[in-house]
C-alpha positions in Angstrom: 94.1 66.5 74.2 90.8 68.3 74.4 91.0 70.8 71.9 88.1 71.2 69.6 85.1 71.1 71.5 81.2 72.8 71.5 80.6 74.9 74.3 77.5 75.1 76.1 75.7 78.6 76.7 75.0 78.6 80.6 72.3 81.0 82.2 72.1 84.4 81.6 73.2 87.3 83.9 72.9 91.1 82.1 72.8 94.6 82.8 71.8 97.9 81.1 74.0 98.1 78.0 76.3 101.2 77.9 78.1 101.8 74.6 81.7 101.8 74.5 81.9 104.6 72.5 80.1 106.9 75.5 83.4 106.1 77.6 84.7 109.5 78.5 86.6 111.6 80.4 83.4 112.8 82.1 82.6 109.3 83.4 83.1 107.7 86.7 86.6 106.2 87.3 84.7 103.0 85.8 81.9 101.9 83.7 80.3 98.3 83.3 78.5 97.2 79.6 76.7 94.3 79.3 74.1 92.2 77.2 70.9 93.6 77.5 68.8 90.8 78.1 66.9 89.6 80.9 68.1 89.1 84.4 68.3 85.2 85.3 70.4 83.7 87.9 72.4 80.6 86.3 71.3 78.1 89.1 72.3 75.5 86.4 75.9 76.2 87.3 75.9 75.3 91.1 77.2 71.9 91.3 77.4 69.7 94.0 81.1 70.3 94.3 80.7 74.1 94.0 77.4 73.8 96.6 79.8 72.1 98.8 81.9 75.0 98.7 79.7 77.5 98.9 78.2 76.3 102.2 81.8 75.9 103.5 82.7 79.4 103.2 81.6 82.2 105.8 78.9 84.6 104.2 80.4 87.9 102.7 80.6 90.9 104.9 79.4 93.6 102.9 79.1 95.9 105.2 82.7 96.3 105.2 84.8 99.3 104.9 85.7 98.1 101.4 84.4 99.8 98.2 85.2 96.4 96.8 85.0 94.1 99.4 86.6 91.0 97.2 89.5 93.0 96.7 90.2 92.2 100.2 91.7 88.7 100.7 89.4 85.8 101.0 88.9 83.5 104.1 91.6 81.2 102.6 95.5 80.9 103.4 97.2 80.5 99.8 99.8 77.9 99.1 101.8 77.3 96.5 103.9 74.3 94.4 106.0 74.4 91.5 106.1 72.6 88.8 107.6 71.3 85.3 105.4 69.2 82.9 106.7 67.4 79.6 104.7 67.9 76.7 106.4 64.5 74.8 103.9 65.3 71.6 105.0 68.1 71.0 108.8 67.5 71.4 109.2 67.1 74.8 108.4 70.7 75.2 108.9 71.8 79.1 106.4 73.9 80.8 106.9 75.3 84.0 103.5 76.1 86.4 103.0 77.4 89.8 100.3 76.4 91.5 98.2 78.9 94.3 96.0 77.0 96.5 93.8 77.3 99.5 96.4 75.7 102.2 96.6 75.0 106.3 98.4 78.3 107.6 101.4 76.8 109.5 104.7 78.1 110.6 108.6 77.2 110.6 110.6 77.2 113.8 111.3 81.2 113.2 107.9 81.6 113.0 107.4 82.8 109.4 104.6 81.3 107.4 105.1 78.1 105.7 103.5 79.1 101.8 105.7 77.0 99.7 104.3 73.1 99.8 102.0 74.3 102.4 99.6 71.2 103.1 96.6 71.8 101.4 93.3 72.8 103.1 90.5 70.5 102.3 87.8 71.9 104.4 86.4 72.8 100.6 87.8 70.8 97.7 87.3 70.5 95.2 88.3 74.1 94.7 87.8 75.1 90.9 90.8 75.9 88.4 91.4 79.3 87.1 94.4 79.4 84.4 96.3 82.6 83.7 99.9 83.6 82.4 103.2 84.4 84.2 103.1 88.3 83.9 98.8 88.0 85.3 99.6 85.6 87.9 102.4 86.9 89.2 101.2 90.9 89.0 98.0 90.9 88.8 96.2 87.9 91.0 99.3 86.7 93.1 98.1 84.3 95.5 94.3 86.1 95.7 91.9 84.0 94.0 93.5 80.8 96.0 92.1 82.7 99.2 88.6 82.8 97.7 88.6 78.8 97.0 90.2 78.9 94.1 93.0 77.2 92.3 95.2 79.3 90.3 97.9 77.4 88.1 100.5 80.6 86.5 101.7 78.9 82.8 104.8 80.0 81.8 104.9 79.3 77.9 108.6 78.4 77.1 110.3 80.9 74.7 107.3 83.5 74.7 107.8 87.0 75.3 105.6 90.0 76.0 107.2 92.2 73.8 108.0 90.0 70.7 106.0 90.5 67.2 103.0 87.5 66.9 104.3 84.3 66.3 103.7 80.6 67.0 103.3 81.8 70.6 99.2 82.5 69.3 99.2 78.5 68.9 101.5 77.0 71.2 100.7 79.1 74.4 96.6 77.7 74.2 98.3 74.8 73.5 100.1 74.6 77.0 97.1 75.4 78.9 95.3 72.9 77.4 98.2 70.3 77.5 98.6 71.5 81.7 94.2 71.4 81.7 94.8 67.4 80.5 98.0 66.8 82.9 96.3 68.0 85.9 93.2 65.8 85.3 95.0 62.9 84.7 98.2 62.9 87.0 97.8 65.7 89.5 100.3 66.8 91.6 101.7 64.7 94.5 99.5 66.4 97.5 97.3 68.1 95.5 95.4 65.1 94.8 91.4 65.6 95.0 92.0 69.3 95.2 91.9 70.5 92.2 88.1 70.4 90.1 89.2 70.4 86.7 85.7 70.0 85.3 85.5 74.1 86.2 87.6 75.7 84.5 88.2 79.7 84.0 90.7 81.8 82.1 91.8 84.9 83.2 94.8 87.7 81.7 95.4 90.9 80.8 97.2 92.2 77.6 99.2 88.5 75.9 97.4 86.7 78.8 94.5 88.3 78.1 95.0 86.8 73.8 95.3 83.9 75.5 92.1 83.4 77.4 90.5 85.1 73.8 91.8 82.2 72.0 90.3 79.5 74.9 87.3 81.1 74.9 86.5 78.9 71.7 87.3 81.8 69.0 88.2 81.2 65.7 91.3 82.2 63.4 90.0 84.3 60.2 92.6 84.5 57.7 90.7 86.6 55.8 89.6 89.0 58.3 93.4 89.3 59.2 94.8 89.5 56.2 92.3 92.7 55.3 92.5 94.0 58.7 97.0 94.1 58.0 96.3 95.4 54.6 94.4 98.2 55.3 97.1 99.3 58.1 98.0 102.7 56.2 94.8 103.7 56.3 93.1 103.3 59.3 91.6 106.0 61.8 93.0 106.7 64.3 96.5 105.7 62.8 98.7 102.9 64.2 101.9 103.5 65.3 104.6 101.3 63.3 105.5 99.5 65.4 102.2 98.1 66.9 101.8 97.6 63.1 104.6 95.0 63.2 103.8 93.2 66.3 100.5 92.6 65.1 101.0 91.6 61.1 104.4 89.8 61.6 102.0 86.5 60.7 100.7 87.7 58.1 104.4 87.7 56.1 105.1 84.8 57.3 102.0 83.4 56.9 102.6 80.1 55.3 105.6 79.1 57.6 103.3 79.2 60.6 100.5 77.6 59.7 102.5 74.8 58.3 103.4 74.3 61.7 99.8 74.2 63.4 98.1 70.5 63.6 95.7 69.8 60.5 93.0 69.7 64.1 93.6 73.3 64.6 94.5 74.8 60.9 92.0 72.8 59.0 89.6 75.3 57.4 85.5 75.5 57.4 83.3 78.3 57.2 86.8 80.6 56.3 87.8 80.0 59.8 90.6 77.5 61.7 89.2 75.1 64.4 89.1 76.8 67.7 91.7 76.0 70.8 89.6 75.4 73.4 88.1 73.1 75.7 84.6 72.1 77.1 85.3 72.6 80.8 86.3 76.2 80.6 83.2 77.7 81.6 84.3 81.7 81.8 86.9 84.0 80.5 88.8 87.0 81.5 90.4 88.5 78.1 91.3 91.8 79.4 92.7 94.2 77.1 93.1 91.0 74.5 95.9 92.4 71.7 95.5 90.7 68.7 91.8 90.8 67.8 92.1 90.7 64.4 93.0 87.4 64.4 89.3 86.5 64.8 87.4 89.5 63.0 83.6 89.2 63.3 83.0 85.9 62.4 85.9 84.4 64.7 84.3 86.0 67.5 80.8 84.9 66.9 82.2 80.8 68.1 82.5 82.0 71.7 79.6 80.8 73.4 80.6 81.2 76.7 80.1 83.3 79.6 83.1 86.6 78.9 83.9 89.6 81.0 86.7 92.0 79.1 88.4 95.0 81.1 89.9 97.3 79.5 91.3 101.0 80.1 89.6 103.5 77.7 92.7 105.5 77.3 94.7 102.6 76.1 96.6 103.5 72.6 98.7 100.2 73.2 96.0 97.4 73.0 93.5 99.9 71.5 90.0 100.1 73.7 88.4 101.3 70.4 89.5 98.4 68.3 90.3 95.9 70.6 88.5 96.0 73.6 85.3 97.3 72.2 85.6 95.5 69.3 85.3 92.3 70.8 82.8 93.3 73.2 80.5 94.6 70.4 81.1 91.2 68.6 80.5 88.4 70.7 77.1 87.2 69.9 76.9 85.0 73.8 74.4 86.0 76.1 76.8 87.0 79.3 78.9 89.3 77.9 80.5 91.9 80.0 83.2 95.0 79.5 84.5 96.9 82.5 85.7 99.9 81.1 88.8 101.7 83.2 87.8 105.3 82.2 91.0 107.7 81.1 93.3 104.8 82.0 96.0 103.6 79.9 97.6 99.7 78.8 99.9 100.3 82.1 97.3 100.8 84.6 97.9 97.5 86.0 100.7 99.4 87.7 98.3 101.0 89.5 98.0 98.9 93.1 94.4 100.4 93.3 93.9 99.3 89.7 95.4 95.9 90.6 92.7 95.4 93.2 89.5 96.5 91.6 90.5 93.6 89.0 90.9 91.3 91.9 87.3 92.3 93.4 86.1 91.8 89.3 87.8 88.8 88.8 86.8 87.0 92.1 83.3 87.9 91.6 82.9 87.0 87.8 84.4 84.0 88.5 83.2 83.1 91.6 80.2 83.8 90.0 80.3 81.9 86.6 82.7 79.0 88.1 82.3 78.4 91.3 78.5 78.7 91.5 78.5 81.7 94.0 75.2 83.4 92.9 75.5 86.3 95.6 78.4 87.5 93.8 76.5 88.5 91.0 75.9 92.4 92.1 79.5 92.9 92.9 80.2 93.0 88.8 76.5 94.6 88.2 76.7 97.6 86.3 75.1 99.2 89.4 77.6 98.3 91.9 80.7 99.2 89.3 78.9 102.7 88.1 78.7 103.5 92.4 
């Protein structure tokens, strides 16, 4: 399994920076921040493969009736399979996946649209891999990103829950992507063969899912940036409710229990920090409103080295925007670093359907972008186009 790896810096894409902490009321419904550093188009990250799709796919329409045209679906039909892979190394843990993928748009004899199994369109693969969680995939992205060419696999982590303090799940849930990252290289599934480009990879979530694609990214545990952070809980301004306080220090009472339990690859110690969970052909992340930043601290943060777009709603006293979002934004030491902020909106405003499909318009473009090679997507996450 690919799990401690160097990432390589691709080109660089930035905009004029915007501090988080002039997110107000006063602002437009959202802002974009970003590195401020020169603007270069990452030609770099145009493949053959992602050339080959890009010159397979009609040109963009934008001048649409769309605000955010790539909220609209894509030119794709989206498909989907299920699936249940066997971790055998780490006791034949099960791992269910459903896979979204560009597909033929046929029909049944009542007429209704055939989306389950649907044969797989291959007027474009290898169509790149985006992995995201259960309550992301099946809220948030549904069966969007397959219409723009790309592969979505939903990982539902057994035994992990939303609402449950931090546990092992900050381990073993990296650990499934990875473990379904490796599967779907080596043994993909039967009709899905040659569609799938696992050597582009993203990571996409929001909230949990969102920790997840942090801890891909190639971040680092701290141990003693957590510890301090847990210990100064009492004190900190604004105060933390108690039980956001439990949900995110639970680890640190039970410290030695969990790391006991994490591979001598991943818990080993240099530099203060654990190994990082990540792997080499993840080329972009989507931690949006990440919880459980202080995991990482400063240091942690400063390992990421690739391409990282966080979203986050500036009213959101759940995941905090102050010290989460912006915390992590303000930390990450890569040159493509982006934070869409959501201004007065709150942790739940992926309830919002209009919500839902602005991060659909962000995540197609930042991805198309960063993973699939599309360079024309670049101004539909500029600071100029969000700030309209």
């Amino acid at each position: 399994m690919h799990v401690i790896k160097g990432l390589a810096i691709t080109g660089v894409l930035s905009f004029l920076l915007v501090a988080c902490n002039s997110a107000t009321e006063t602002l437009p419904d959202a802002t974009a921040t970003s590195s401020p550093t020169s603007k270069t188009i990452p030609q770099d990250t145009v493949t053959p493969s992602s050339t080959q799709q890009v010159s397979q796919v009609e040109p963009l329409d934008t001048q649409g009736p769309a605000i955010f045209p790539l909220s609209e679906p894509g030119p794709y039909f989206a498909g989907n399979q299920v699936y249940t892979l066997v971790d055998q190394d780490r006791a034949g843990r099960e791992i269910e996946i459903l896979i979204w993928y560009p597909a033929i748009q046929q029909s049944d004899a009542d007429g209704r649209a055939i989306v389950r199994d649907a044969a797989p369109d291959l007027s474009g693969a290898p169509y790149p891999l985006i992995l995201t969680g259960e309550n992301s995939g099946s809220y948030l992205f549904k069966s969007h990103l397959a219409t723009y060419g790309f592969v979505m696999v939903i990982v539902r982590s057994p035994g992990f829950s939303y609402v449950a303090p931090l546990n092992n799940a900050v381990i073993d849930a990296p650990l499934d992507f990875l473990f379904v990252l490796d599967t779907l290289t080596a043994n993909p599934p039967k009709g899905l063969q040659g569609v799938i480009n696992t050597d582009r990879v993203g990571v996409a979530g929001y909230s949990s899912d969102g920790f997840f694609s942090l801890a891909l990214s190639g971040a680092r545990i701290n141990p003693e940036h957590y510890f301090s952070q847990c210990a100064q809980t009492p004190s900190l301004d604004p105060p933390i409710q108690p039980f956001l306080i439990k949900y995110y220090c639970n680890l640190s009472q039970r410290w030695d229990e969990f790391s006991s339990q994490v591979s001598a690859e991943i818990s080993t110690i240099t530099d203060g920090m654990w190994q990082p969970t990540t792997d080499d052909r993840i080329l972009a992340v989507m931690p949006m409103a990440p919880d459980s930043a202080w995991l990482y601290g400063e240091k942690g943060l400063a390992s990421i080295k690739i391409p990282s777009l966080i979203i986050a709603g500036t009213a959101d006293d759940l995941v905090s925007y102050k010290m989460t979002s912006c915390y992590v934004f303000e930390h990450l030491v890569n040159a493509d670093r982006f934070l869409i902020s959501f201004i007065g909106k709150g942790h739940m405003m992926v309830e919002n359907t209009e919500v839902i499909s602005r991060i659909n318009h962000f995540a197609v473009a930042f991805l198309g972008y960063y993973v699939q090679g599309r360079t024309d997507y670049a101004k539909f996450f500029s600071e100029d186009f969000v700030n309209f």
